[in-house]
DSSP file (Angstrom, degrees, kcal/mol; ACC not computed):
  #  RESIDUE AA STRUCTURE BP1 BP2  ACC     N-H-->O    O-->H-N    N-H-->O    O-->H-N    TCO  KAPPA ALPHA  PHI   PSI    X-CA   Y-CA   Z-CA
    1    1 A X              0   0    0      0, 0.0     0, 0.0     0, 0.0     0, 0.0   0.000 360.0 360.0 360.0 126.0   -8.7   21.9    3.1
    2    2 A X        -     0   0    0      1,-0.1     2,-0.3    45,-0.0    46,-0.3  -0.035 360.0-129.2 -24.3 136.2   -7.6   18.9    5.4
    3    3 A X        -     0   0    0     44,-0.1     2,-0.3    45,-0.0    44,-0.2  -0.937  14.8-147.8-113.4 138.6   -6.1   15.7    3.6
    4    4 A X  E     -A   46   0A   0     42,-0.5    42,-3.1    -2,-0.3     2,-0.5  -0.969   5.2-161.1-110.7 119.0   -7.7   12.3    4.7
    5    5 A X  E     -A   45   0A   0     -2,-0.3     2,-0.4    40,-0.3    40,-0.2  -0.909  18.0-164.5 -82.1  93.6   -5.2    9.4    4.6
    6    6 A X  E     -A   44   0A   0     38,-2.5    38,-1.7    -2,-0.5     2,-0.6  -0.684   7.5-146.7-102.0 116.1   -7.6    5.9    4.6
    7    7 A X  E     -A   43   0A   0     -2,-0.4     2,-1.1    36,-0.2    36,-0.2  -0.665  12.2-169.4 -55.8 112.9   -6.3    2.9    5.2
    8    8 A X  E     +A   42   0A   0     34,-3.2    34,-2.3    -2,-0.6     6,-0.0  -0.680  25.2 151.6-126.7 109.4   -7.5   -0.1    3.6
    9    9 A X        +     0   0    0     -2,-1.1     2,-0.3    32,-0.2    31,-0.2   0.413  67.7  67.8-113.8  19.7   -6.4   -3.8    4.9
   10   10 A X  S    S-     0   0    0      1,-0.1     3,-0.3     4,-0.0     4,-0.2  -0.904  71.3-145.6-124.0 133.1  -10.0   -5.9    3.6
   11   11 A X  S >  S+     0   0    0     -2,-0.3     3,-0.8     2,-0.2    19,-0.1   0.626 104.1  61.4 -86.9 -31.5  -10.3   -6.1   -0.2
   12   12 A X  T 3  S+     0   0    0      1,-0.2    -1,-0.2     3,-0.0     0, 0.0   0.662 100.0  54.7 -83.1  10.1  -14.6   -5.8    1.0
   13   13 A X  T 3  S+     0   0    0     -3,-0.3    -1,-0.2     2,-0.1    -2,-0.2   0.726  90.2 106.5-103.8 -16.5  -13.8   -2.1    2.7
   14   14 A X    <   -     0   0    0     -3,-0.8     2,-0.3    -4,-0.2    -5,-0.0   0.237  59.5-153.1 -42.7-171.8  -12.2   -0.9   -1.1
   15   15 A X        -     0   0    0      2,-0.0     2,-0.3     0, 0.0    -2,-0.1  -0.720  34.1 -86.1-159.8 164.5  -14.3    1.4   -2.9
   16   16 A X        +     0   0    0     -2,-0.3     2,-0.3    10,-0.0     0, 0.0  -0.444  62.9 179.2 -95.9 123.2  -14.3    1.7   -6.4
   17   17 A X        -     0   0    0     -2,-0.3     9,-0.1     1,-0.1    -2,-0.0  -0.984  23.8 -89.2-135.9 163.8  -11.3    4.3   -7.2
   18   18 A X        +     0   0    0     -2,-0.3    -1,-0.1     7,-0.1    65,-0.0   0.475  64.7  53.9 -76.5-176.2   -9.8    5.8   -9.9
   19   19 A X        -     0   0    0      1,-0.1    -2,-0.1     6,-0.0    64,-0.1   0.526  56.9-115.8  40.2 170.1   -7.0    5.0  -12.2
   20   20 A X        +     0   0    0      5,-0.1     2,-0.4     3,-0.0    -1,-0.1   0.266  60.9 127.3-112.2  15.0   -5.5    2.4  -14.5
   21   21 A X        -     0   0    0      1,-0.2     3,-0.1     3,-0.1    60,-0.1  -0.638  46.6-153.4 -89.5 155.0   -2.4    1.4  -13.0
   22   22 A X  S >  S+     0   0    0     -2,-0.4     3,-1.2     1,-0.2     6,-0.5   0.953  87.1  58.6 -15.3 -88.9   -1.7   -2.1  -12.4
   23   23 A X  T 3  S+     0   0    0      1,-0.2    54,-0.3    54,-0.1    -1,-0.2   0.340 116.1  33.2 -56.5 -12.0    0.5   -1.9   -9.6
   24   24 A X  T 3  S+     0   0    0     31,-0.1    -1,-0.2    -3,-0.1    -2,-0.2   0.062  92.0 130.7-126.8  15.1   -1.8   -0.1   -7.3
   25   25 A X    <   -     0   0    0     -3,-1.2    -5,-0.1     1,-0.1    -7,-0.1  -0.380  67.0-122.6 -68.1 159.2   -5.4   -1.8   -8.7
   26   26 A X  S  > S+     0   0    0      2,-0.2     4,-2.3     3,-0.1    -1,-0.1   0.687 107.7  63.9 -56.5 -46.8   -7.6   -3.0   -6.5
   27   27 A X  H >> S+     0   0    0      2,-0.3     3,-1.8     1,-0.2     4,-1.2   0.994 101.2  49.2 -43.4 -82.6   -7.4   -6.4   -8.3
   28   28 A X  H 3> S+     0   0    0     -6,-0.5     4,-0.8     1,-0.3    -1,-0.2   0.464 105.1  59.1 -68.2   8.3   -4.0   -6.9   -7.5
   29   29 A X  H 3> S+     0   0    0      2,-0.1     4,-1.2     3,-0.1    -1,-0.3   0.802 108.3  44.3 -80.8 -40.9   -5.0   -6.1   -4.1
   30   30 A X  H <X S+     0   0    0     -4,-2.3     4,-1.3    -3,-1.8    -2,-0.2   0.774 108.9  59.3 -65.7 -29.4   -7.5   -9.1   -4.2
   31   31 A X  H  X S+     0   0    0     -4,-1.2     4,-0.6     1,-0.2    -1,-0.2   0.953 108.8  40.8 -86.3 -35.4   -5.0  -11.1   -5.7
   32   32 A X  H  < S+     0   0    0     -4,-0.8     6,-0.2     2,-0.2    -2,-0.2   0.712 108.8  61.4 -57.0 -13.4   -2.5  -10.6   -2.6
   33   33 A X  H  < S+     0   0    0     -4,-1.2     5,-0.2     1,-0.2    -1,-0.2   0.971 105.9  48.7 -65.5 -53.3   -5.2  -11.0   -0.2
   34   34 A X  H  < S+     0   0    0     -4,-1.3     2,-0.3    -3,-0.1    -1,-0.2   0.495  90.7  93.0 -30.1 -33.2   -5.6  -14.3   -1.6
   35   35 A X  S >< S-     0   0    0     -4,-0.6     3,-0.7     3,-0.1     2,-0.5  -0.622  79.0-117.9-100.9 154.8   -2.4  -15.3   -1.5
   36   36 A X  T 3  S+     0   0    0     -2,-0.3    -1,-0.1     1,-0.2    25,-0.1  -0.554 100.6  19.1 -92.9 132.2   -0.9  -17.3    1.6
   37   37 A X  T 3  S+     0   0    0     -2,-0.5    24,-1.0     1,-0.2     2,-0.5   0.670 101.2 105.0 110.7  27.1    1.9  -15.3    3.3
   38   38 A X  E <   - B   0  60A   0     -3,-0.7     2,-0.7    -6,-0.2    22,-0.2  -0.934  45.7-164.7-153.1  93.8    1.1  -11.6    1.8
   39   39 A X  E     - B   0  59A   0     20,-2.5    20,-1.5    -2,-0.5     2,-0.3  -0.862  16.9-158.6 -84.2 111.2   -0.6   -8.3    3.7
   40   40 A X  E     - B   0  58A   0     -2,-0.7     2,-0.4    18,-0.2    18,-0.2  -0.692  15.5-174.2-101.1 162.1   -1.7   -6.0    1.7
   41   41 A X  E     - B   0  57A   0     16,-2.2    16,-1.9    -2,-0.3     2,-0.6  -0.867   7.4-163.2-142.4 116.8   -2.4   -2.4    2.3
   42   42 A X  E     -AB   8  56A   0    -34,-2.3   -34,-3.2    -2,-0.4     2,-0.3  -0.872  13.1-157.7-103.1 142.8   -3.8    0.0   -0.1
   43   43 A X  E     -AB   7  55A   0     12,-0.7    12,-2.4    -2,-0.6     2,-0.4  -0.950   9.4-175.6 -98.1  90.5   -3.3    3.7    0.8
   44   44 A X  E     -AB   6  54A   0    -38,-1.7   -38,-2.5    -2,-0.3     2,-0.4  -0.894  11.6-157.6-129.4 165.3   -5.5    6.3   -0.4
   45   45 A X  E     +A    5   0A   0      8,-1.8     7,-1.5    -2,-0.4     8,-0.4  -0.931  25.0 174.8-112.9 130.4   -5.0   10.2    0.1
   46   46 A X  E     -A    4   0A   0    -42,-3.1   -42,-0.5    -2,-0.4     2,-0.3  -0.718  25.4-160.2-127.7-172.6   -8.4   12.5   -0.3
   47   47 A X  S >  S-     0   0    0      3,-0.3     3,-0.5    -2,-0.3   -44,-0.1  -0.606  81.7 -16.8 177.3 116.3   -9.4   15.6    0.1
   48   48 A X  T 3  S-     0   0    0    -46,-0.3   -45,-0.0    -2,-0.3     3,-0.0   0.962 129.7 -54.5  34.0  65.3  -13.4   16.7    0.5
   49   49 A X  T 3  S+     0   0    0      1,-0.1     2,-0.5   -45,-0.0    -1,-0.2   0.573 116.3 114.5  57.5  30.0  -14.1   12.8   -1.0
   50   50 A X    <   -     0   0    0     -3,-0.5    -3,-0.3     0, 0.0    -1,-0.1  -0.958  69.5-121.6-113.4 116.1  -12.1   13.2   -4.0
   51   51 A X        +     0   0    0     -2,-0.5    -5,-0.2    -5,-0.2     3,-0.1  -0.149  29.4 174.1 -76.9 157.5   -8.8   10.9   -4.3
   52   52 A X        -     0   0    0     -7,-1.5    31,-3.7     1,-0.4     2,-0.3   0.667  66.5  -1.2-121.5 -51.8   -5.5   12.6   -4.7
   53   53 A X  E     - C   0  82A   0     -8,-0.4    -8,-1.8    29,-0.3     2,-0.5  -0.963  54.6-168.1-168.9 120.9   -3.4    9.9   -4.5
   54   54 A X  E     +BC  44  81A   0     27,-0.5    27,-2.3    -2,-0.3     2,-0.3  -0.891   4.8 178.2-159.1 139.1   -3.3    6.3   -4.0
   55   55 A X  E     -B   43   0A   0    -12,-2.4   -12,-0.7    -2,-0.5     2,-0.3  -0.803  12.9-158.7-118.0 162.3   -0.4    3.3   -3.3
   56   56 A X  E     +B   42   0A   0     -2,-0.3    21,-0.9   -14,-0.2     2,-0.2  -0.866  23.2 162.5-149.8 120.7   -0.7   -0.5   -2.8
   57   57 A X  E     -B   41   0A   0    -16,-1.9   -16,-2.2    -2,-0.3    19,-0.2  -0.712  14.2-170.5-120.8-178.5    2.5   -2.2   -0.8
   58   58 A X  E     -B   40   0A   0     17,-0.4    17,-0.9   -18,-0.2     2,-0.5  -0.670  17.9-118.3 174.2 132.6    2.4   -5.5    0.7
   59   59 A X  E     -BD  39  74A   0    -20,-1.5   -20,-2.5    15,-0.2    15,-0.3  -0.603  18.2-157.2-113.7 151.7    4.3   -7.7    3.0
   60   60 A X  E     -BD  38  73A   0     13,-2.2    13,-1.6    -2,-0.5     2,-0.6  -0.599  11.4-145.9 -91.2 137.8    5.5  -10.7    2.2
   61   61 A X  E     - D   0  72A   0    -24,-1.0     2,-0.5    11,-0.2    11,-0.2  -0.976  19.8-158.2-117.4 116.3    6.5  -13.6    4.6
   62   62 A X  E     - D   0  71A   0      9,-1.7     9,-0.7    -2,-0.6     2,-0.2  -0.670  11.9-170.2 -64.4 110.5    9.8  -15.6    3.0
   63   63 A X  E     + D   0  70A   0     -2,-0.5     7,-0.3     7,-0.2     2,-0.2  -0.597  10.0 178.5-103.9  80.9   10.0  -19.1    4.5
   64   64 A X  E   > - D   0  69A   0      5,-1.6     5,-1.1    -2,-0.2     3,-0.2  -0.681  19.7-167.5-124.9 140.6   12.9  -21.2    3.9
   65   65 A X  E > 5 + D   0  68A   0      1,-0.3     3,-1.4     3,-0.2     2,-0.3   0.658  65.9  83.1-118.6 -13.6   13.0  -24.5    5.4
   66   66 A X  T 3 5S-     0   0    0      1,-0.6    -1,-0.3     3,-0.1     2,-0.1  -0.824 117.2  -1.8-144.4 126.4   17.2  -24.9    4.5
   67   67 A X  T 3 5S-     0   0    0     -2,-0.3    -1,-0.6    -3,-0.2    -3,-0.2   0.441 118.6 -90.9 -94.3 165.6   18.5  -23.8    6.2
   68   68 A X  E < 5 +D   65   0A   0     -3,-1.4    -3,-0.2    -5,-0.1     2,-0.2   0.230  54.1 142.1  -7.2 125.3   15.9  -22.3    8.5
   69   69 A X  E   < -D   64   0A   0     -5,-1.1    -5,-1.6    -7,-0.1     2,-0.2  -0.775  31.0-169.4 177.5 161.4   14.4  -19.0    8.3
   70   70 A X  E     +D   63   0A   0     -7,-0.3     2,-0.4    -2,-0.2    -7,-0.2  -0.960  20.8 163.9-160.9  96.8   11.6  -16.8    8.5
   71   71 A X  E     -D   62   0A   0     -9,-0.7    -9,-1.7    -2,-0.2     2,-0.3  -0.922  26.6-151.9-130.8 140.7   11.5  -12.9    7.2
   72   72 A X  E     -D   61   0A   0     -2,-0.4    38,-2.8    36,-0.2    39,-0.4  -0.888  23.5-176.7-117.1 147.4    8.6  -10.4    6.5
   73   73 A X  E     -D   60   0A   0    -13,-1.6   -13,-2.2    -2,-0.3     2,-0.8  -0.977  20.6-133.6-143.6 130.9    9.9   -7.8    3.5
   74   74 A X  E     -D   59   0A   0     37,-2.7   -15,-0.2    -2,-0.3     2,-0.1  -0.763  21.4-163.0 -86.2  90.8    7.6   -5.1    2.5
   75   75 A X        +     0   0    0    -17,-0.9     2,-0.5    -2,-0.8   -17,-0.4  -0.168  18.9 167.1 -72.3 135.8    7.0   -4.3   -1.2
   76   76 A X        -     0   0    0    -19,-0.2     2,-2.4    -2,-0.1   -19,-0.1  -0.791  27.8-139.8-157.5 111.5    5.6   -1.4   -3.0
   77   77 A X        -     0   0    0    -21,-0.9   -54,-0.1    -2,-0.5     3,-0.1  -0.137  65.9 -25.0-101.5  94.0    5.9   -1.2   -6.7
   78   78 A X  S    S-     0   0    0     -2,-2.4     3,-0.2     1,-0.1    -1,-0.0  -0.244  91.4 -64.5  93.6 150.1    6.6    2.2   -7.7
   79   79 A X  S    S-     0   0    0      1,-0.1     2,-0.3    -2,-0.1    -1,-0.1   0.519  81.9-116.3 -59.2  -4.6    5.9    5.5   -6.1
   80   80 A X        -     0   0    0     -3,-0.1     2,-0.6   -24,-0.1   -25,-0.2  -0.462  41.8 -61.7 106.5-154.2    1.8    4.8   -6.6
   81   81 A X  E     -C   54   0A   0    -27,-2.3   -27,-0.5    -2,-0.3   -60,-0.1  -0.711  45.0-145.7-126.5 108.0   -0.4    6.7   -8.6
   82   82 A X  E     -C   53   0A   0     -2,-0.6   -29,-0.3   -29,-0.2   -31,-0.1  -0.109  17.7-175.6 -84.4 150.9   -1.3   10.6   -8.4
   83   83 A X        +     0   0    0    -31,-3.7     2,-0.3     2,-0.1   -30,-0.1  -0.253  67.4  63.2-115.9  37.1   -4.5   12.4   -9.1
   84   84 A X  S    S-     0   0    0      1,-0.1    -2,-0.1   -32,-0.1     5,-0.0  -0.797  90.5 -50.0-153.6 167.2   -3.1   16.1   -8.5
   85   85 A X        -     0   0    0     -2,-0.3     3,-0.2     1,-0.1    -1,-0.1  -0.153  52.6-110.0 -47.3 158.7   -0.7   18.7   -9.6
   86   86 A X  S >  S+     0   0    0      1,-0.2     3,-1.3     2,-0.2     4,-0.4   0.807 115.6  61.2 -93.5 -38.5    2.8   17.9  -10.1
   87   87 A X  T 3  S+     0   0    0      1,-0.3     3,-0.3     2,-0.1    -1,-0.2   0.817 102.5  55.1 -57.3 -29.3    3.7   20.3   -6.4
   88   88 A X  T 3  S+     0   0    0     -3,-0.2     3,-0.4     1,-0.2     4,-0.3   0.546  89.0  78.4 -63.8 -19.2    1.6   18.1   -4.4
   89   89 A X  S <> S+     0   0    0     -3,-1.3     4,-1.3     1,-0.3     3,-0.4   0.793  87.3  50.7 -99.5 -46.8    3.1   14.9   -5.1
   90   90 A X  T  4 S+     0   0    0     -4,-0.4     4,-0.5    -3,-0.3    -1,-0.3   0.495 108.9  48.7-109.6  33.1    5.7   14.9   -3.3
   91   91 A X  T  4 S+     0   0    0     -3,-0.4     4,-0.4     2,-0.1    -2,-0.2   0.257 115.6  49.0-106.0   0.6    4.0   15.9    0.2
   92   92 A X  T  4 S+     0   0    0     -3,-0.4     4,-0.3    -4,-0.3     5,-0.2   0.494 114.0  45.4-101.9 -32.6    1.4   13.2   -0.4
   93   93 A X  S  X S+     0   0    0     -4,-1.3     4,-1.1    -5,-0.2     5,-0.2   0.877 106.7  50.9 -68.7 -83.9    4.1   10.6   -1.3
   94   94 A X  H  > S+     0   0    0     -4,-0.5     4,-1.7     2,-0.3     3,-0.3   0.679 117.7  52.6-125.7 -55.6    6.6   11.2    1.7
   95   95 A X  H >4 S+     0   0    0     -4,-0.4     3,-4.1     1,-0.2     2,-0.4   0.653 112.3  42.7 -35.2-100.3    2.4   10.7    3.9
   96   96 A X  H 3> S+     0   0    0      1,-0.3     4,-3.3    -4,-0.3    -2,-0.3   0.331 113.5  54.1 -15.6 -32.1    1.7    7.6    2.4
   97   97 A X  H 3X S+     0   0    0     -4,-1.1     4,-1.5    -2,-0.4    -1,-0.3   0.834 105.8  51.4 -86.0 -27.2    5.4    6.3    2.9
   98   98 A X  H <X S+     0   0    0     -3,-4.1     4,-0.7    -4,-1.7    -1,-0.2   0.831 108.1  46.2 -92.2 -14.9    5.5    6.9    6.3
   99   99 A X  H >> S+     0   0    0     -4,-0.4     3,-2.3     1,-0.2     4,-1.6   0.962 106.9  66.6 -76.6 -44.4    2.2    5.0    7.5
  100  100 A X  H >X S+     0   0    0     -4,-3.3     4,-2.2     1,-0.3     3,-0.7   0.899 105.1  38.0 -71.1 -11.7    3.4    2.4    5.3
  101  101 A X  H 3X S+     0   0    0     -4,-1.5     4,-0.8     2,-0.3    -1,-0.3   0.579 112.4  54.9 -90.4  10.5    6.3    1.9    7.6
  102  102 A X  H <X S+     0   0    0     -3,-2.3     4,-0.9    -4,-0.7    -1,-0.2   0.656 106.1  49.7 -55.4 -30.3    4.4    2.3   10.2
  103  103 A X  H XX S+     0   0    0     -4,-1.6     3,-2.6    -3,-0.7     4,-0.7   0.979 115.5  45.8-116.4 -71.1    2.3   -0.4    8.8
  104  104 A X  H ><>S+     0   0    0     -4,-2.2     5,-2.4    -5,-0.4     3,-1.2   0.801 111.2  52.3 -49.5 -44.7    5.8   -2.7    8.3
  105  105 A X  H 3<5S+     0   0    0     -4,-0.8    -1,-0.3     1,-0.2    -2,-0.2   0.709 101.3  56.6 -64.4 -20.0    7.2   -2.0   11.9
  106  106 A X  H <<5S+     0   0    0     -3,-2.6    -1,-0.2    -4,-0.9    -2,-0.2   0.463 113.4  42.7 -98.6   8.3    4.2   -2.9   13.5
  107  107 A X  T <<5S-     0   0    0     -3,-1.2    -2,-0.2    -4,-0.7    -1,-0.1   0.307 110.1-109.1-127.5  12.8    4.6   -6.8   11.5
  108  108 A X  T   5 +     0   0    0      1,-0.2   -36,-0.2    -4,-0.1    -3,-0.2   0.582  49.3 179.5 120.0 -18.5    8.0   -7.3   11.9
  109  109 A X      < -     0   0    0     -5,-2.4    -1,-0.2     1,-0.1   -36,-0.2   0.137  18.3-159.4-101.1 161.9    9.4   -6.9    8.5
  110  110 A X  S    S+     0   0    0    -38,-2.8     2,-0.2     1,-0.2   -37,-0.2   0.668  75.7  23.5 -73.3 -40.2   13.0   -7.3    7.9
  111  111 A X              0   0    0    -39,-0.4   -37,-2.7    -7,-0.0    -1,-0.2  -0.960 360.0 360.0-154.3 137.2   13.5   -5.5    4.8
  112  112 A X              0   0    0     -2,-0.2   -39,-0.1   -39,-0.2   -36,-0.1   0.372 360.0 360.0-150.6 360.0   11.3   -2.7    3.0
């Protein structure tokens, strides 16, 4: 079957998805959303509506005012969180990794 890779950059387009980690919750997607200087993007992989696979990075804008400067860095903590056989994992990872630097190139960032 075809793998669907959904982008999600509005905390109201999320949909309620699976797992317990932290670092990739939905939550701590809402809490970067919130915060000033901070894009988040959660990443999810499916296949016939069932998640495989799912990341949350997000980039951060650095301001320093001495002396000047101004840097976007792109964060992701930890490879994300899998729903799948251990053979899959790292052809779902190695998607996900490359829209998010797609997703980084197209805002600038400095550092990823």
């Amino acid at each position: 079957m075809a793998l669907k890779l959904t982008s999600y950059y509005r905390g109201s387009h999320v949909p309620d998805l699976p797992g317990n980690d932290t670092f990739h919750s939905t939550a701590l997607f809402h809490i970067f959303e919130g915060t000033p200087g901070c894009n988040p993007i959660l990443l999810t992989i499916s296949e016939d509506g069932v998640v495989l696979a799912k990341i949350l990075a997000v980039v951060q804008r650095i301001v320093r005012f001495v002396p000047f400067y101004m840097i976007r860095r792109c964060v992701a903590y930890g490879p994300g969180e899998f729903f799948c056989e251990d053979n899959q994992r790292e052809n779902l990872l190695n998607m996900m990794l490359k829209e998010i630097s797609n997703y980084a190139h197209r805002l600038d960032c400095f550092i990823m």
